[in-house]
N, C-alpha and C positions, 0 to 999 in steps of 0.2 A: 367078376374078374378081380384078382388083387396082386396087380402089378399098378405100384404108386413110386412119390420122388420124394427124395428124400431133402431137407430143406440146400443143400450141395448142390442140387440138382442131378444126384445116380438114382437110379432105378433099383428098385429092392424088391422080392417079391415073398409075399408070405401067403401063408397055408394053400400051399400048392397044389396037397391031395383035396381040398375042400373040396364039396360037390359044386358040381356046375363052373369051376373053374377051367382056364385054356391052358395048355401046358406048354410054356414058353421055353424053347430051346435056349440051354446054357449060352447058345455062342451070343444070343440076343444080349443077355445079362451082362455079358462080359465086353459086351459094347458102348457100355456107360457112358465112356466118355467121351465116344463118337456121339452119340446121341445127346448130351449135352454140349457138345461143339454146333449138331445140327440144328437144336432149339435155338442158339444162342443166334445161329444164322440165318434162320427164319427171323429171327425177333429184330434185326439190322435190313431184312427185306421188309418187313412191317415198317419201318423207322423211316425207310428210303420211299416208299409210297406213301407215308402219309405227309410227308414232307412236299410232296409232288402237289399232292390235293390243297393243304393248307397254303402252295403260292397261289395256285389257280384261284383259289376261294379268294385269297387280299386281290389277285389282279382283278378279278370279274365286279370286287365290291365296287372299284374306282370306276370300272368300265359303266356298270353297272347301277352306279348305289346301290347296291343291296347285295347281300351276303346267299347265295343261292345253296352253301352248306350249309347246315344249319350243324349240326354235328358227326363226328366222327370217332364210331368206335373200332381197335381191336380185341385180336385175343392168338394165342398160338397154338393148337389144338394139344389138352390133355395127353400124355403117354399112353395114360389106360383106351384113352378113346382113340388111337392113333392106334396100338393092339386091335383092338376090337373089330376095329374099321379091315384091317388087313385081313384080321382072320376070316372075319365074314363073307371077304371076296375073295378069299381060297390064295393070297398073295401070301409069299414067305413073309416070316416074321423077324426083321432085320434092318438096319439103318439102310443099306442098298436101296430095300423096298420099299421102305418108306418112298426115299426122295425119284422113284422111279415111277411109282405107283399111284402116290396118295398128290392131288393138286391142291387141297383146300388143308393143307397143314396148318399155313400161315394163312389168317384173315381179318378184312378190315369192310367196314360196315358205315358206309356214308349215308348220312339225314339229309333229306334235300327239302326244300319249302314246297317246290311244285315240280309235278313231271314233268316239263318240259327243263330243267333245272339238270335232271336226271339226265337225261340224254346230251346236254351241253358238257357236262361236267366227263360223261363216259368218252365222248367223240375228242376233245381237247389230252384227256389222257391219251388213248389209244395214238394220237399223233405224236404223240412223244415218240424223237427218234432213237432210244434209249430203252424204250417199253415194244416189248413183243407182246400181242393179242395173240393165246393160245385159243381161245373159249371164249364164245359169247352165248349166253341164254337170257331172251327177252321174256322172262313170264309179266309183265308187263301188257303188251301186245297178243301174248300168248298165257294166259293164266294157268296156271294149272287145276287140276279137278276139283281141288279144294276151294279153289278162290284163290292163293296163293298168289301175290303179284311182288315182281322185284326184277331189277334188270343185274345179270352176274357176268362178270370176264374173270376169265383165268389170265394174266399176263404173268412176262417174265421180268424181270428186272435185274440189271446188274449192281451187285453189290463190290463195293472193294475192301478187300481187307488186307493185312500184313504182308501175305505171301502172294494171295492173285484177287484174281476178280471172279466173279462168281453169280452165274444165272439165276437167277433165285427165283421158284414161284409163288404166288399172291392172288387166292380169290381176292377178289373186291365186287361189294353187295352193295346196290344203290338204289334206296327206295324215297318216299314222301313220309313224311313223321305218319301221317294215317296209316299208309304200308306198314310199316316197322309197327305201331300199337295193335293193328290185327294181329302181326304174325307173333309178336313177344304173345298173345293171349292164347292161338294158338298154339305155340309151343309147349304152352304149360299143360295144354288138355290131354298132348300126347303123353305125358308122364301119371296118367291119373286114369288107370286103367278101369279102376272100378265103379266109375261117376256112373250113375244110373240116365238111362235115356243120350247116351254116347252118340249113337247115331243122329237122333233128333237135334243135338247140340250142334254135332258138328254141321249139321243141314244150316241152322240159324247163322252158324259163321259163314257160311258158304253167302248166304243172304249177307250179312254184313260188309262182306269183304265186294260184293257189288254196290251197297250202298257208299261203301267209301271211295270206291274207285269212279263212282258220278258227282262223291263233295270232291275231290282232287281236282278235277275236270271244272266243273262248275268256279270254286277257288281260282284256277289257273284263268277263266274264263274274264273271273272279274278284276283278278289282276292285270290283264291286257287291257279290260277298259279303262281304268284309274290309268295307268301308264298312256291310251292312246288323247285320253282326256286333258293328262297333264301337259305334254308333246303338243297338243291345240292350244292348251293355255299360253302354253310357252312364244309357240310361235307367234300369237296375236299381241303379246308383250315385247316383243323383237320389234315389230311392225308398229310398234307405238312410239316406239325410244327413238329418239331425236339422234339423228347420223352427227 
């Protein structure tokens, strides 16, 4: 496909008639700078959720000691990939469609230390009276075929800008750093069509992503006993200290 941005942020599109190209309706093109208004307000819904994440992470450190994010990336999906995406599911090709169509425009990608981390941090968002939960998918709990594990919501979020306010949506992806290094590895497999023994590979990741999801477990396991060990320590030092 070669519809790209140009460093403005307008959409340009070259060698049209190339093979294998999608043929993108003029009115798209000529909606430039709708479509950089709507990047620009995805990028302010990104801004407004991770904003969210990063109080939660300082409150829960105090509540806490311990920082249960570990990190937080996003990103705003690509134009070309944002084309692509429509075309594939047979949706007009058009800012409309976009913002009607497509949920994972804007996305943001929390590192958590341990799974139970994951679920604190999902459950404390989602209560935001401020944040609508469109979408929840636990592959988690529910893997997928691959091995695949991460916990995803779709919310909405309100942004405010000059003139109004504005519902904005936001996958948010929240996995354990072992999560997130499986799936960055297979990501890359899916791009690498011609590695010999495809199948076989992917079977060993499928093994992998079981073995990582019993260290998370195990991990989480000995983290409650250090925490319930320390909690014993504590109290018998309570019970020493002279009133």
């Amino acid at each position: 496909m070669n519809i790209s941005m140009n460093p403005n942020g307008e959409l340009y599109q070259s060698a049209v008639n190339a093979p294998g190209t999608i043929e993108i309706p003029e009115s798209f093109l000529n909606e430039a700078r709708q479509f950089r208004e709507l990047n620009m307000r995805y990028t302010c819904a990104i801004r407004e959720v991770k904003t969210k994440l990063e109080v939660l992470n300082d409150d829960l450190a105090i509540r806490n000691q311990r920082n249960p994010i570990q990190m937080i990336k996003s990103r705003v999906k690509k134009p070309e990939s944002i084309i692509e995406k429509l075309h594939r599911r047979g949706f007009p090709i058009s800012v409309k469609s976009v913002r009607e169509n497509l949920y994972d425009v804007a996305g943001i990608r929390v590192i958590c230390s341990f799974v139970d981390d994951i679920y604190t941090v999902a459950e404390m968002l989602a209560r935001q009276d401020d944040i609508n939960v469109l979408m929840v998918k636990d592959y988690i709990r529910c893997p997928k075929v691959n091995g695949y594990r991460s916990y995803h919501m779709i919310i909405e979020v309100p942004v405010f800008f000059s003139d109004r306010k504005e519902n904005m949506r936001v996958e948010v992806q929240i996995r354990t750093i072992a999560m997130d290094f499986w799936a960055s590895l297979d990501h890359q497999m899916k791009y690498k069509k011609d590695v010999e023994d495809a199948s076989e590979i992917s079977e060993e990741l499928k093994e992998c992503a079981e073995v990582i999801a019993q260290t998370d477990l195990k991990m989480l396991s000995l983290r409650r006993k250090i925490e319930d060990r320390e909690s014993k320590e504590n109290l018998l030092q309570f019970d020493k200290d002279p009133m």
